[in-house]
C-alpha positions as CSV (number, residue, x, y, z in Angstrom):
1,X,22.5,53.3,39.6
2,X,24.1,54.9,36.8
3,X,22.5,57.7,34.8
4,X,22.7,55.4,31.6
5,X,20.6,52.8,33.4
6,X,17.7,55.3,34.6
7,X,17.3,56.0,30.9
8,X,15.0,54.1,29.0
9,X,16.1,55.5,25.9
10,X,19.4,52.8,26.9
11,X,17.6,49.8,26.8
12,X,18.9,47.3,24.5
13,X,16.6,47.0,21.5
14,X,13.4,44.5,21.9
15,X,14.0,43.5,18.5
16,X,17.3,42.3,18.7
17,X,15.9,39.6,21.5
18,X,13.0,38.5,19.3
19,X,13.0,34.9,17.9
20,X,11.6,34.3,14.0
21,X,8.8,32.6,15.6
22,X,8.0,36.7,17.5
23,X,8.6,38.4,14.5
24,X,6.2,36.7,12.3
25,X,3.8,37.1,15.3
26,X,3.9,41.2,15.3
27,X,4.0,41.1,11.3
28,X,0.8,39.0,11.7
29,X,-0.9,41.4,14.3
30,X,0.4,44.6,12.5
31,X,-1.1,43.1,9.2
32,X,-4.5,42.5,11.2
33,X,-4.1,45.9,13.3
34,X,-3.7,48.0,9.7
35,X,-6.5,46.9,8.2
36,X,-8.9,47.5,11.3
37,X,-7.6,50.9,11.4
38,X,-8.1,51.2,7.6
39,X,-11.5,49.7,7.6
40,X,-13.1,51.0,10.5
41,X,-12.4,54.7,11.0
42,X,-16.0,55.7,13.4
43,X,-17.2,53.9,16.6
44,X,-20.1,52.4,14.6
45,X,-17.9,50.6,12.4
46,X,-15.8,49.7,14.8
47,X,-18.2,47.9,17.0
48,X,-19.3,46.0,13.8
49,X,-16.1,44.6,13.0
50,X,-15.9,43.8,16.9
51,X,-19.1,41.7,16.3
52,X,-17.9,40.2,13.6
53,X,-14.5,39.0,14.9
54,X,-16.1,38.3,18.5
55,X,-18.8,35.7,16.8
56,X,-15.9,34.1,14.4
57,X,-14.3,33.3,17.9
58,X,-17.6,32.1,19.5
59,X,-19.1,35.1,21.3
60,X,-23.0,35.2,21.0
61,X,-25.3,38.0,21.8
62,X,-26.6,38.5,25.0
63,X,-30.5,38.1,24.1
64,X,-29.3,35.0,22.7
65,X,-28.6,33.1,26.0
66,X,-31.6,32.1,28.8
67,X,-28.8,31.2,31.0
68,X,-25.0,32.2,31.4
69,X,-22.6,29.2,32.4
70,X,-18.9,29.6,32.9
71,X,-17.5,29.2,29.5
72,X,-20.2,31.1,27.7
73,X,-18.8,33.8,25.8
74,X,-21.2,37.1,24.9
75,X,-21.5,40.8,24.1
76,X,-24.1,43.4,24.7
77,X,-24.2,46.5,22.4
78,X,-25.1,49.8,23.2
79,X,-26.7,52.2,20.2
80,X,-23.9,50.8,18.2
81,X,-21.4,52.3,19.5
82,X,-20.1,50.8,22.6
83,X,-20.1,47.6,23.1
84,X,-18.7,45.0,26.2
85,X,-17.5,41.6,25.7
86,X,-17.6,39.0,28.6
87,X,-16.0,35.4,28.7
88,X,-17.9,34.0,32.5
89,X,-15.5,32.1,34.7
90,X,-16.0,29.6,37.0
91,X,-15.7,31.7,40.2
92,X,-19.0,33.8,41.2
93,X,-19.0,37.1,39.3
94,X,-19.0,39.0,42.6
95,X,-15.8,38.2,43.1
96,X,-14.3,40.8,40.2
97,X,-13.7,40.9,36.8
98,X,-10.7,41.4,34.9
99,X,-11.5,44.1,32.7
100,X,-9.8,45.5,29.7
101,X,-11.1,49.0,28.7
102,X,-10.3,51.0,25.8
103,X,-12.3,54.1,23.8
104,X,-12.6,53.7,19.9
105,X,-14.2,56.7,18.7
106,X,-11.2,59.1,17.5
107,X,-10.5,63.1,16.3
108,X,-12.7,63.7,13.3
109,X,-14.6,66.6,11.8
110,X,-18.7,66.1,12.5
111,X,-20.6,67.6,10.1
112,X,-23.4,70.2,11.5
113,X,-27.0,69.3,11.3
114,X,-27.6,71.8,8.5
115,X,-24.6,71.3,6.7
116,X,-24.9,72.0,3.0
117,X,-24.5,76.1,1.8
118,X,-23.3,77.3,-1.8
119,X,-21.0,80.3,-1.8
120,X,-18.6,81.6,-4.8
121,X,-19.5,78.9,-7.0
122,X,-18.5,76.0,-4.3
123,X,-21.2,73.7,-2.7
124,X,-19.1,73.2,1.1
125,X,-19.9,71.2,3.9
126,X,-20.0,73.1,7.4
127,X,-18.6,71.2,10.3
128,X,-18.1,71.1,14.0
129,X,-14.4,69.7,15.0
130,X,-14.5,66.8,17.4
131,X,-11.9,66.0,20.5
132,X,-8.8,67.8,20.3
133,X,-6.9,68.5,17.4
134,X,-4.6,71.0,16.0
135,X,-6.9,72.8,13.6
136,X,-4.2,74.1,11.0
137,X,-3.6,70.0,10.6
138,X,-6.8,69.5,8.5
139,X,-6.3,71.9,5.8
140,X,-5.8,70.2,2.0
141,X,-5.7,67.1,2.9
142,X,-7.5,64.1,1.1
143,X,-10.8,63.5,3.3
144,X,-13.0,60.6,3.7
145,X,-16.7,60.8,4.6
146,X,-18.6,57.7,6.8
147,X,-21.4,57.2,8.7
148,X,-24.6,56.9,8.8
149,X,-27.7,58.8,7.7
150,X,-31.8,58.1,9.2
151,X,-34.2,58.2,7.2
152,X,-37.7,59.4,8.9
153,X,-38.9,55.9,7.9
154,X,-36.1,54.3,10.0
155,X,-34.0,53.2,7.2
156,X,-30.3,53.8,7.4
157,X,-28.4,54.5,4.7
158,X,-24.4,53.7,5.1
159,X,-22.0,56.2,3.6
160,X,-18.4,55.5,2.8
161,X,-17.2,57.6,0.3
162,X,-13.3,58.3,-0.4
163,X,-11.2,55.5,1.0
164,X,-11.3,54.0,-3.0
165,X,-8.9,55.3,-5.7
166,X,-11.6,55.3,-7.3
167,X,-14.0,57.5,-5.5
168,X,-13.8,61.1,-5.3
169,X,-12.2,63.1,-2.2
170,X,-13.4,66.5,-0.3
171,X,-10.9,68.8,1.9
172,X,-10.6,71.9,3.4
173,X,-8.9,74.5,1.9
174,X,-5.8,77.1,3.0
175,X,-5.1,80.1,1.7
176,X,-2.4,80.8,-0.4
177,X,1.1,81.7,0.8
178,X,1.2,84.7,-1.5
179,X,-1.9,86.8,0.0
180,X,-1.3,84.9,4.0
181,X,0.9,87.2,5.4
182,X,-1.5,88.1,7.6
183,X,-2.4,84.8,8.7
184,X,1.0,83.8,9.0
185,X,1.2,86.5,12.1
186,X,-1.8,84.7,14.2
187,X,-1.3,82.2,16.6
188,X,-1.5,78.3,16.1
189,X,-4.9,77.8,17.7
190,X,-5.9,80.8,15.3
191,X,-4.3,80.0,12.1
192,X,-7.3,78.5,11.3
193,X,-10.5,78.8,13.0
194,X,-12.7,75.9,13.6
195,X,-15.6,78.1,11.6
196,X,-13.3,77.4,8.4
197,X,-13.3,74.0,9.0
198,X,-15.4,74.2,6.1
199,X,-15.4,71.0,3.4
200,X,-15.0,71.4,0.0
201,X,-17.2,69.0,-1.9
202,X,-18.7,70.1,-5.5
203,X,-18.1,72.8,-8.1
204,X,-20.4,72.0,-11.1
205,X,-23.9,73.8,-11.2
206,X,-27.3,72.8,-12.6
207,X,-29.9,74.7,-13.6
208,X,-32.2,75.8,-10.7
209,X,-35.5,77.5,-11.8
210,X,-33.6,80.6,-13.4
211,X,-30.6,80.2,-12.1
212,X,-27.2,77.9,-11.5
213,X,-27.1,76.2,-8.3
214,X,-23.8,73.9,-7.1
215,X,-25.8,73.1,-4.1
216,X,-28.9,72.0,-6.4
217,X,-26.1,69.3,-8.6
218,X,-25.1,68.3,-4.6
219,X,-28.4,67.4,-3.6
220,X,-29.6,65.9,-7.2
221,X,-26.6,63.4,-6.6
222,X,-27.2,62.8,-3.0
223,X,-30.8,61.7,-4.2
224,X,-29.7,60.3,-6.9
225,X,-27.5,57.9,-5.9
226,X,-28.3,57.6,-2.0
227,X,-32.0,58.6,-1.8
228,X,-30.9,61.5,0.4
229,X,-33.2,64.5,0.5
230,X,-31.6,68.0,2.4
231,X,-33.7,67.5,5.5
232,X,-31.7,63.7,6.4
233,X,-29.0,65.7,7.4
234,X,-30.9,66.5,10.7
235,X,-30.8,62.9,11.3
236,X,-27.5,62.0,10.3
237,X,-24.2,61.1,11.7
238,X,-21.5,61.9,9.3
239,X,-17.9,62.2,9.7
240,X,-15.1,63.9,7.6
241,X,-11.8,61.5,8.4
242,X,-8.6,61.2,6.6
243,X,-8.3,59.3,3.6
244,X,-6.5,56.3,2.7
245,X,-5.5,53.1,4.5
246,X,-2.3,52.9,7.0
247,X,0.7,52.4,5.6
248,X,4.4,50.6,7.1
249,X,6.6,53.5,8.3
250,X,10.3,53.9,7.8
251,X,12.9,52.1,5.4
252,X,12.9,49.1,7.7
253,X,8.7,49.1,7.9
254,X,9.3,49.1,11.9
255,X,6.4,51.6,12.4
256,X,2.6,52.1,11.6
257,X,1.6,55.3,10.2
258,X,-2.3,55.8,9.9
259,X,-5.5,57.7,11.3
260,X,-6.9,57.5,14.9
261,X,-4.1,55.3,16.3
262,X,-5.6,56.8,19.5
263,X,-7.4,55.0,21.1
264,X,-7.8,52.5,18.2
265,X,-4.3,50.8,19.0
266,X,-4.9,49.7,22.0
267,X,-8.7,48.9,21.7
268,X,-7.8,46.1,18.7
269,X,-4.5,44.7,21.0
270,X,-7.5,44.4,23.7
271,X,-9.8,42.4,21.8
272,X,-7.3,40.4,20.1
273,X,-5.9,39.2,23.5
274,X,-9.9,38.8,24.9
275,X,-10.5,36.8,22.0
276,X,-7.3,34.6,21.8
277,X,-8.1,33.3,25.8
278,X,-10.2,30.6,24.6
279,X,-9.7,28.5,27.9
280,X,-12.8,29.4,30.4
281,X,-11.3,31.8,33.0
282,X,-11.5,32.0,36.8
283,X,-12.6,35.4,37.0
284,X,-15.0,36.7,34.4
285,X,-12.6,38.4,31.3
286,X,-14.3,41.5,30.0
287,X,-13.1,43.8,26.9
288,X,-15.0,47.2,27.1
289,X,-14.3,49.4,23.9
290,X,-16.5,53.0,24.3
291,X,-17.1,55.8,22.7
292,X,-17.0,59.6,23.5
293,X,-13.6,59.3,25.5
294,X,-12.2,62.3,23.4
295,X,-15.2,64.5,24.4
296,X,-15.1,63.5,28.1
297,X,-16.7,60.2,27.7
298,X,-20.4,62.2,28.4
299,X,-23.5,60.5,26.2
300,X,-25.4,57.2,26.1
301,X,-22.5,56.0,24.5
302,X,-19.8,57.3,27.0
303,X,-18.1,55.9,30.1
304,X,-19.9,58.2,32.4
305,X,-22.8,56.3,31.4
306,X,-24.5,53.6,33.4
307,X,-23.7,51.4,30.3
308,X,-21.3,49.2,31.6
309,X,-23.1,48.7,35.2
310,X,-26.3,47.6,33.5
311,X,-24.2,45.4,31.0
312,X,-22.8,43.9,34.1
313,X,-26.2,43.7,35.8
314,X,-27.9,41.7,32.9
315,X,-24.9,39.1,32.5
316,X,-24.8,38.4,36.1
317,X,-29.0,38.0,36.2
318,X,-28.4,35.9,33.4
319,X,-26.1,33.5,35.2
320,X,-28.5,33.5,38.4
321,X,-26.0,35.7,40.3
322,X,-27.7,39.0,40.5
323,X,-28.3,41.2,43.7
324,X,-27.5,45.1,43.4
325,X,-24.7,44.1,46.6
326,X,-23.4,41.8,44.1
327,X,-23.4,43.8,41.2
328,X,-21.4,46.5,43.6
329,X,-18.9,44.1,44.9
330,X,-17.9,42.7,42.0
331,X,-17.4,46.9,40.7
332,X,-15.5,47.1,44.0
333,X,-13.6,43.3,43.2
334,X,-12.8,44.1,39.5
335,X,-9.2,45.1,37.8
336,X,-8.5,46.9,35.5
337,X,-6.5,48.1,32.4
338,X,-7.2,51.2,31.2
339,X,-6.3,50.6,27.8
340,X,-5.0,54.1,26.6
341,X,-1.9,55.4,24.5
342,X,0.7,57.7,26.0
343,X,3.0,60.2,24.5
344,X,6.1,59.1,23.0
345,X,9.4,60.8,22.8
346,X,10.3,63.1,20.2
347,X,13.9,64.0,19.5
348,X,12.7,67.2,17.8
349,X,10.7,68.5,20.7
350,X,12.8,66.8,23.5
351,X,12.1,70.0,25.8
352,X,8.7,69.2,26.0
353,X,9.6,65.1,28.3
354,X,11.3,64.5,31.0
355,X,13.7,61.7,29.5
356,X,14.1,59.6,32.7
357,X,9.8,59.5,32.7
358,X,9.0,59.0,28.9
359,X,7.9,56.1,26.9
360,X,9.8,55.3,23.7
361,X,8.8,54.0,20.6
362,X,10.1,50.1,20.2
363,X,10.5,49.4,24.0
364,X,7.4,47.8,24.5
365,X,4.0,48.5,26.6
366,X,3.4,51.6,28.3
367,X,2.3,52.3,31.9
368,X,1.5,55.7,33.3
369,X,1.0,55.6,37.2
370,X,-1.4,58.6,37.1
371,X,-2.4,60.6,34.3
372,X,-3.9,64.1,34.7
373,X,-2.4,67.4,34.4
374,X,-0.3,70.0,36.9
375,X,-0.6,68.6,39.9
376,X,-2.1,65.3,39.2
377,X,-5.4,67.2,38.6
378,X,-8.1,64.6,37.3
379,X,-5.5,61.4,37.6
380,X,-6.6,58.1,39.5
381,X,-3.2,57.3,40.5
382,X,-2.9,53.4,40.2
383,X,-1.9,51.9,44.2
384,X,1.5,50.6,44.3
385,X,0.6,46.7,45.6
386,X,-1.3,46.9,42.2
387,X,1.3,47.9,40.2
388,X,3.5,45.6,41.9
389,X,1.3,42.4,41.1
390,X,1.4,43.3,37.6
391,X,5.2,43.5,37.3
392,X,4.8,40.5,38.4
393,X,2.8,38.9,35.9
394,X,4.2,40.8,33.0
395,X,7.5,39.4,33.8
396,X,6.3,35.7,34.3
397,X,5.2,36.4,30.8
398,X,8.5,38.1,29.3
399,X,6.4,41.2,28.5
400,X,8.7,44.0,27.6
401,X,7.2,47.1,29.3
402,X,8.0,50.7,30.9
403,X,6.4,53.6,32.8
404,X,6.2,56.8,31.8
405,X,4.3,60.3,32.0
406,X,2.7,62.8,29.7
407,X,5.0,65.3,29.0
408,X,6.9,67.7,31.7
409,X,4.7,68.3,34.8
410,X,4.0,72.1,34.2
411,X,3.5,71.4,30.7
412,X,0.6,69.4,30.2
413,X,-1.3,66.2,30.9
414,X,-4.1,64.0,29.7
415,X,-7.0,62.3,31.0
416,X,-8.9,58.6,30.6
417,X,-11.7,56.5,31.3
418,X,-9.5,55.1,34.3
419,X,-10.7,57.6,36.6
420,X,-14.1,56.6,36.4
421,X,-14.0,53.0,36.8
422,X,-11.6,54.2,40.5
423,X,-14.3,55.3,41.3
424,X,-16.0,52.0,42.0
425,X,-13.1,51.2,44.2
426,X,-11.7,48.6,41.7
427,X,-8.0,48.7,41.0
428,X,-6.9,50.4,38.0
429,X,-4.0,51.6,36.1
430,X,-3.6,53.4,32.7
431,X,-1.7,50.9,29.9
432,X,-1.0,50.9,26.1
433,X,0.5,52.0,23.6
434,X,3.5,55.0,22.7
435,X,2.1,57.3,19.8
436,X,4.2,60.0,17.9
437,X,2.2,62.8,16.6
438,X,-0.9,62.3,18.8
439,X,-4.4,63.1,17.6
440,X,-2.8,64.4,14.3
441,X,-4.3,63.2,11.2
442,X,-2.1,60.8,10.4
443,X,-0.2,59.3,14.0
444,X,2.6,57.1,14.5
445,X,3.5,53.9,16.8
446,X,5.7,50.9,16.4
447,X,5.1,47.4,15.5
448,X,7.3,46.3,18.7
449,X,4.8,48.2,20.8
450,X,1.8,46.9,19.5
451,X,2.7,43.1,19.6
452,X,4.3,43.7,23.7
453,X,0.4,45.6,24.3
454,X,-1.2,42.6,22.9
455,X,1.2,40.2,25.3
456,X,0.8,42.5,28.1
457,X,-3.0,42.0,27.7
458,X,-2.7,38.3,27.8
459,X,-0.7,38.2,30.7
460,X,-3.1,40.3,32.7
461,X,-6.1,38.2,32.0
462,X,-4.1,35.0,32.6
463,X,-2.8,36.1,35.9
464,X,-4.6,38.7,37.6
């Protein structure tokens, strides 16, 4: 084989191949795709646009149903954050699932339980950064605050404040260039330190007793207009996020530029292709979108819950199938895609890939054997009559695809939920989506990409 076939990068385009009839399929799923990554930018809103589109398409709670009959589509929520979808087939459930699994909670900065201090004349918001993220990446950009405050009383109070033209922003500041060269010296991880992760967010005072107060005009307006008094914040979950809605990247608008691409790509391709298999499956089709994968998937909320096994447990008692044996065999009969971006190749770090193992933006759906790190540490490593049946079924479906790995071996690595459903003994392999600028506040992946993940999908729960 020659050394211009072994690289990818060689491929002839997908788009050249594509008939009118695909392209106005990826401009519809792009269109669809931007605004769920515009409009849902937490986990909790997220699973509530999930509901919404999995109940347009038929799905029905699961308290809703005495009895589960192939056909029946439902979903089970867990504290609003994670939530499983399950279409019952015709064969017993014991016999597998074909499970499509994806994380939607994304890189953000989490305000601290006592958040609110005034100091030099500024009211600021402290924070605590969540998952991984280049810290320095924050600073003066346009921020977005969501989520959701508790009252004592049990009422919740939405917030969404920023994403209109109208409404105002916050940020965190940088110092200027003209007193930083200090700063300049320091490392990148201590450029800026996750204690000045600090958020602007008011600058007018009011009087306060006998004095002038910023915080006071902060929390007259949070009462004001929200009915929030200081002490909420113990019982709230608020997030600082980038604002703005995705945009179309590049001259010829073949890319998506927007926030939490990761993991909230392949989450939407997932339950677009579990909601377009209307036909009642063989095997029970399942889309699991979680929370707290960028934290290690630890929490109520996380894949190393027991979530998912109860979820199971409950759907299969409801259809008069349930035994713990079954409930374990059909862990054990299950596949899987673990529905999870990879790295794409950047031309302006090219040292950091191996060219011949790298996934490229516009060559379609991404597959990555084994994740983990130096030495395959913390990888599931997918078995190979697995990965062959899926070749197989991706090709019977003209799904463009390719394999890849994170970066050079000694470099770095990754992890995803993939390891922990192995652990049942199902078979599962990482799948998804190329992303430029990973957990950055602003990522990048192609429209090719996207629409071949969605096809890929199908094809899986179609054939395997």
């Amino acid at each position: 084989m020659s050394e211009e076939k072994k690289d990818n990068n060689k491929k002839p385009s997908v788009w050249i191949t594509y008939s009118e009839e695909d392209k106005q399929a990826l401009e519809k799923l792009s269109a669809g795709y931007i605004n769920f990554i515009s409009d849902c930018k937490t986990e909790r809103e997220s699973v509530k646009e999930t509901i919404k589109q999995a109940e347009a398409a038929g799905y029905k709670s699961l308290d809703k149903f005495d009895k589960l009959n192939p056909g029946d589509k439902v979903y089970t929520v867990c504290m609003n954050k994670t939530i499983a979808l399950f279409n019952i087939g015709t064969e017993p459930i014991e016999n597998g699932l074909k499970i499509l699994g994806a994380h939607i909670d994304t890189c953000r900065l989490d305000l601290k339980q006592n958040p609110l201090y005034e100091d030099g004349g500024f009211a600021l918001f402290d924070t605590h950064y969540y998952g991984g993220i280049k810290k320095y990446q924050w600073v003066t950009l346009p921020l977005a605050m969501h989520g959701v405050v508790i009252k004592k009383d049990g009422t919740t109070i939405e917030i969404n404040i920023g994403e209109s033209e109208k409404e105002p922003v916050f940020c965190v500041t940088d110092l200027l260039i003209h007193l930083s060269q200090e700063q300049m010296e320091k490392k990148a991880s201590k450029v800026i330190e996750g204690e000045k992760l600090d958020i602007l967010i008011g600058n007018y005072p009011i009087k306060d007793g006998d004095k002038e107060s910023v915080k006071a005009g902060i929390l007259k307006l949070l009462k004001d207009n929200y009915n929030i008094e200081e002490e909420d914040f113990l019982s709230a979950e608020l997030a600082l996020v980038p604002a703005g809605r995705a945009r179309e990247l590049g001259l010829d608008r073949s890319m998506i530029l927007g926030y939490g691409q990761d993991d909230r790509v392949c989450s939407y391709t997932s339950l677009i292709a579990m909601l377009e298999a209307s036909e009642t499956p063989k095997r029970t089709n399942c889309c699991l979108l979680v929370d707290k994968e960028e934290i290690g998937s630890y929490g109520a909320t996380g894949m190393q819950s027991h979530f998912f096994e109860n979820a199971l447990a409950e759907v299969m008692n409801a259809a008069g199938q349930y035994s713990e044996l079954a409930v374990r065999r059909a862990l054990r009969n299950s596949t899987m895609l673990s529905s999870d971006v990879s790295s794409a190749f950047d031309p302006l770090y090219a040292s950091a890939y191996d060219k011949k193992n790298v996934a490229y933006l516009g060559k379609g759906m991404v597959f990555n054997k084994f994740t983990g790190s130096r030495g395959k540490s913390g990888s599931s490593d997918a078995n190979a009559e697995y990965v062959a049946k899926l070749r197989n079924a991706l090709d019977e479906h003209d799904v463009h695809y390719q394999f890849s790995e994170l970066g050079r071996v000694d470099l770095g690595g990754g992890g995803t939920i993939a390891y922990m459903m192995a652990k049942y003994g199902m078979d599962v392999i990482d799948s998804g989506v190329a992303v430029l600028s990973m957990h950055a506040p602003w990522e990048a992946t192609s429209k090719i990409d996207i629409y071949e993940t969605k096809k890929g999908y199908s094809a899986f729960l179609a054939e395997m």
